[in-house]
C-alpha positions in Angstrom: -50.9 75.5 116.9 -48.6 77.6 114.7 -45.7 75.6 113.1 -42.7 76.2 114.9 -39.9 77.4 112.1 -36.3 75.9 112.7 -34.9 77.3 109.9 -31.4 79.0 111.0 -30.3 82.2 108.8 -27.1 83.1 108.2 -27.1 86.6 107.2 -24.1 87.2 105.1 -23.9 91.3 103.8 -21.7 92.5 100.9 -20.4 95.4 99.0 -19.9 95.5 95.2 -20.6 97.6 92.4 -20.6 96.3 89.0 -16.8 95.8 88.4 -16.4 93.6 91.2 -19.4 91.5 89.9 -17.0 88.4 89.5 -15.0 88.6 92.5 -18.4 89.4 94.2 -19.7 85.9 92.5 -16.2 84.2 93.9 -17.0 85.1 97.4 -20.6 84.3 97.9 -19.6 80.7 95.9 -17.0 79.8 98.2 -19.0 80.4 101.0 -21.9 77.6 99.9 -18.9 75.5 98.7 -17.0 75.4 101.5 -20.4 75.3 104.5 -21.1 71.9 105.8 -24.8 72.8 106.1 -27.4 71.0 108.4 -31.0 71.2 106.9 -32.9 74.1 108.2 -30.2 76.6 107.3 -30.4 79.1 104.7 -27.8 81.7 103.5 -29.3 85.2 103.2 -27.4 86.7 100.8 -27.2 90.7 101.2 -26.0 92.9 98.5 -25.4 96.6 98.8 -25.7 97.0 95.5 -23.8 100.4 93.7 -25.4 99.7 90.4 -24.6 96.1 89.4 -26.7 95.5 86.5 -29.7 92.9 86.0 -27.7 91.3 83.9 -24.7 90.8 86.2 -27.3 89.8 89.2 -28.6 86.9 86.8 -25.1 85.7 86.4 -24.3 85.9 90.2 -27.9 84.3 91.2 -27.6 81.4 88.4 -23.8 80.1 89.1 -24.7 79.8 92.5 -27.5 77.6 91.6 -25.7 75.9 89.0 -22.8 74.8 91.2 -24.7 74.4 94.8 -27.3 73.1 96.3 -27.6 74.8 99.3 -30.8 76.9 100.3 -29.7 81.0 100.0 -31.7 83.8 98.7 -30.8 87.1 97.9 -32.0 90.4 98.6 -30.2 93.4 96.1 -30.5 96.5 97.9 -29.4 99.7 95.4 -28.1 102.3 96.7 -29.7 105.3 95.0 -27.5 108.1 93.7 -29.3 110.6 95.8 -28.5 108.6 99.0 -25.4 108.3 98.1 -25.3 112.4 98.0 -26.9 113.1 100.6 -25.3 110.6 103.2 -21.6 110.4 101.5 -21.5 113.8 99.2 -19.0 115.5 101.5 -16.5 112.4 101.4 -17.2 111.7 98.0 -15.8 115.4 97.1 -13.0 115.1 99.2 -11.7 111.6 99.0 -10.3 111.4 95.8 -9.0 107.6 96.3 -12.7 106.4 96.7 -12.9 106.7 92.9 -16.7 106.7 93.3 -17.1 103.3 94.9 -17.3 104.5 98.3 -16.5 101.4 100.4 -17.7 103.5 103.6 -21.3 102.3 103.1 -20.3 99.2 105.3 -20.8 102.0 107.9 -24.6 101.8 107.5 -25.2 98.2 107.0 -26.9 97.7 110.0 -29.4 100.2 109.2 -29.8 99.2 105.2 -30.2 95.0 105.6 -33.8 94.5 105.5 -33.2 91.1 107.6 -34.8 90.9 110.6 -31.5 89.0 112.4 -30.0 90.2 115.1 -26.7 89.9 113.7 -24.6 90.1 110.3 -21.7 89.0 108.7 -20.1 91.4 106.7 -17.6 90.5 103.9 -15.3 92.6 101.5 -15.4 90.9 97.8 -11.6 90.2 97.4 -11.8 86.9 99.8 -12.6 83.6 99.7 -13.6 81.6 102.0 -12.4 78.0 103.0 -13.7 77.2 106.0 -17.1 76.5 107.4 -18.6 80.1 107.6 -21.1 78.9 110.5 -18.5 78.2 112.9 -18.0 82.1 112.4 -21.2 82.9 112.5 -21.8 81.0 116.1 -18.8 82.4 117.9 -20.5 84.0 120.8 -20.4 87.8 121.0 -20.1 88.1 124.6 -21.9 91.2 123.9 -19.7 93.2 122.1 -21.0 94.9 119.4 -18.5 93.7 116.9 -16.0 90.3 116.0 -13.1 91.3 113.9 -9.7 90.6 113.6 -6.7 92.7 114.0 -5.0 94.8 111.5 -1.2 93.0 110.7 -0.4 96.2 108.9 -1.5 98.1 112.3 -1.9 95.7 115.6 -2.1 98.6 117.5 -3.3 102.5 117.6 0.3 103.3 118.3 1.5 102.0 115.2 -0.8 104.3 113.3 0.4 107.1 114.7 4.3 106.4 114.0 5.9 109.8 112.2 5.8 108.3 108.8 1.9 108.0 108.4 -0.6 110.8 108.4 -3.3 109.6 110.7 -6.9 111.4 111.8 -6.1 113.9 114.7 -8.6 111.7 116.9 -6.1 109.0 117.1 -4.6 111.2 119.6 -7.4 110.2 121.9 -6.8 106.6 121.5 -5.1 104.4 124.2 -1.6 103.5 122.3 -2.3 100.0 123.1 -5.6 99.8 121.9 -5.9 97.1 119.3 -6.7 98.3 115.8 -8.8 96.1 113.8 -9.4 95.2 109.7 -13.0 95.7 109.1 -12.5 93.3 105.7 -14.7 90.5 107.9 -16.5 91.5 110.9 -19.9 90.3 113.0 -22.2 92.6 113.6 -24.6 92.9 116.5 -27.2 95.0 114.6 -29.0 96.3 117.5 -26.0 97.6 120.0 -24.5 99.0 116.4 -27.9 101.3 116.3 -27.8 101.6 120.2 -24.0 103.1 120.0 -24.7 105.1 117.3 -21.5 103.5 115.2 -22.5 104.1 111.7 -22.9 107.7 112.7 -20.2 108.4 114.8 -18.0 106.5 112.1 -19.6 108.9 109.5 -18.4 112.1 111.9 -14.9 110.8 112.1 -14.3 110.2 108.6 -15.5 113.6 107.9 -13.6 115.3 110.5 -10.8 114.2 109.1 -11.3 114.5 105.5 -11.8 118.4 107.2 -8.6 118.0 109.0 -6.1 116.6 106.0 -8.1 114.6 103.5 -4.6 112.7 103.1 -5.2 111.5 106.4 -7.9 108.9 106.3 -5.6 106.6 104.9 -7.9 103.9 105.2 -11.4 106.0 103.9 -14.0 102.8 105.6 -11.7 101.0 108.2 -10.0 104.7 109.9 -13.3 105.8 110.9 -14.9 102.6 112.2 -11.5 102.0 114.8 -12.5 105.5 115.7 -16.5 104.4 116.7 -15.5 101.0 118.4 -12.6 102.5 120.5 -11.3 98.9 120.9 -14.6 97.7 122.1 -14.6 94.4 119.8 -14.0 90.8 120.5 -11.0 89.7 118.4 -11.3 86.6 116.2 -8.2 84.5 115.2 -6.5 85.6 112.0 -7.5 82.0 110.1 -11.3 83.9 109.9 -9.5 87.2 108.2 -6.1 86.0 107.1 -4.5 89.0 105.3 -2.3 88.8 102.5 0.8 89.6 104.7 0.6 86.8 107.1 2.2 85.1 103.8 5.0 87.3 103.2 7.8 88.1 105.8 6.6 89.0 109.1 6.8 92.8 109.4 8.2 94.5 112.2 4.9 95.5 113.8 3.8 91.5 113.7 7.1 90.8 115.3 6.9 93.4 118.4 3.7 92.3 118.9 4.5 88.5 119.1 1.6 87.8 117.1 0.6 84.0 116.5 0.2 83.6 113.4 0.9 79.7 112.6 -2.8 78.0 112.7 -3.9 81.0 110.1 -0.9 80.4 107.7 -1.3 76.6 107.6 -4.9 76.5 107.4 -6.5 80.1 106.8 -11.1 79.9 107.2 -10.7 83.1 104.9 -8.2 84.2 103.0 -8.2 88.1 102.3 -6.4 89.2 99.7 -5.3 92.9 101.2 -2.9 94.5 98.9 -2.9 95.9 95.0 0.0 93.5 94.3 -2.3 90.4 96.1 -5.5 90.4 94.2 -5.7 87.1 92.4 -7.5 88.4 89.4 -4.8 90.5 88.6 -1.7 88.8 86.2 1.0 90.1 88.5 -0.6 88.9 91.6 2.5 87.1 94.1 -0.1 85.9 96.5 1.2 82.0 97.5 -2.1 81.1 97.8 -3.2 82.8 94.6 -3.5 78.9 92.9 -6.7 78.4 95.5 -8.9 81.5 94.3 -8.3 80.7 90.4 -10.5 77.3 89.7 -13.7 79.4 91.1 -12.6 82.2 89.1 -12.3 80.0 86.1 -15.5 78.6 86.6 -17.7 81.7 87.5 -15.6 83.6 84.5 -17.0 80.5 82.3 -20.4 80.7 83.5 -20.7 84.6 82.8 -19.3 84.1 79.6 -21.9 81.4 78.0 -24.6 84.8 78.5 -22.3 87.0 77.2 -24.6 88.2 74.3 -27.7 88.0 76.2 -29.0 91.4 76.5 -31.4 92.6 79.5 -33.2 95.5 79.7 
């Protein structure tokens, strides 16, 4: 009789070229930290990789094992130049703000993670995560494609569309009251993804309306993705995405909205640091919770320094 295998994988999929190599490091660290694992469980680490070097892989890989003890692996998927052309050329012409990082490759992740799991858990590089990542990872889908939380810049399509933002012509199409979503932390259901056709029909929104008034896709990755779902995702509580201005004054659009915001302010599962001014890497960062991110930035920041002269080739 074959052996039965137990072990449960938590497939967790990020974005990062090599600039963000640190904050990438931050993340995935937190993550282990912060997981009350059973045995049986490993992380699968998933990279799309925009060329982060071998050197900066060896630092990310060896932190992690030098600070946890948790069972993860890691699978570094580059993200060729030509591919990059010939799926993103058009946007990367036109959208001057991507700056040659183009974010929107979250789009394909379903079809780029080699994993063989039915579902992912995708993750933008400026968060860090404080709570028990499995409890995300086994909220039930209820089959919808996608878990995400709302947007507390945008609840709702209606505030996208206000007179004083450009927005994508499509959003015309939209149902006012259909929930907007922030696509920093999202579950993926990798097979109804590919059955719905998202990363493709994300792909023709964005360039539609790059077409339209490249000015337009305000948001180059998270615009074109609220087009695809059309409000057909399960909404997770804010303490799994809590954006940076849950922490400031509450904004008119949270206020209308009535949104409840308490159990993510006292005790955020992931903190997201939306906003330039928020990025706790940066010396004029006025996140409150700034304090929190900086001892696992010190210590990655002290690990990548004792290799600083090692050279790989």
């Amino acid at each position: 009789m074959d052996q039965i295998n137990l072990e449960k994988k938590v497939n967790i999929v990020a974005l990062a070229n090599n600039n963000y190599a640190k904050y990438l490091c931050v993340t995935l660290l937190s993550i282990l930290e912060n997981s009350k694992v059973q045995d049986r469980v490993k992380f699968c680490f998933s990279i799309l990789d925009r060329e982060i070097t071998e050197k900066s892989k060896f630092l990310i890989e060896s932190c992690l094992k030098s600070r946890s003890h948790k069972n993860f692996e890691f699978d570094w998927i580059p993200l060729s130049s030509s591919y990059i052309e010939k799926r993103f050329g058009f946007l990367l012409k036109n959208l001057k703000t991507v700056q040659n990082f183009p974010v929107y490759l979250t789009f394909d992740a379903c079809n780029l993670v080699r994993s063989t799991s039915d579902k992912i858990i995708c993750i933008d590089s400026d968060t860090l995560v404080l709570g028990d990542i499995l409890e995300l990872w086994d909220i039930p889908m209820d089959d919808y494609p996608t878990l995400a939380a709302i947007d507390l810049g945008f609840p709702r399509f209606k505030y996208r569309q206000w007179p004083m933002h450009k927005f994508p012509k499509a959003f015309k199409q939209c149902h006012p009251q259909t929930p907007y979503f922030n696509s920093g932390v999202v579950v993926i259901d990798v097979q109804k993804w590919k059955k719905l056709d998202i990363p493709e029909i994300a792909l023709i929104e964005a360039i539609t309306a790059v077409k339209e008034d490249p000015s337009s896709l305000e948001y180059s990755e998270q615009d074109p993705l609220n087009l695809a779902w059309k409000g057909n995702v399960k909404q997770m509580h804010l303490e799994w995405n809590a954006q940076s201005s849950l922490f400031f004054k509450p904004n008119s659009r949270m206020q209308m909205e009535n949104i409840d915001v308490e159990t993510a302010i006292q005790s955020p599962k992931i903190v997201h640091y939306t906003m330039p001014y928020c990025k706790p890497w940066r010396p004029n960062c006025t996140h409150p919770l700034a304090h929190l991110y900086q001892p696992y930035l010190s210590y990655v920041e002290r690990h990548f320094s004792q290799y600083e002269r090692i050279n790989f080739f």
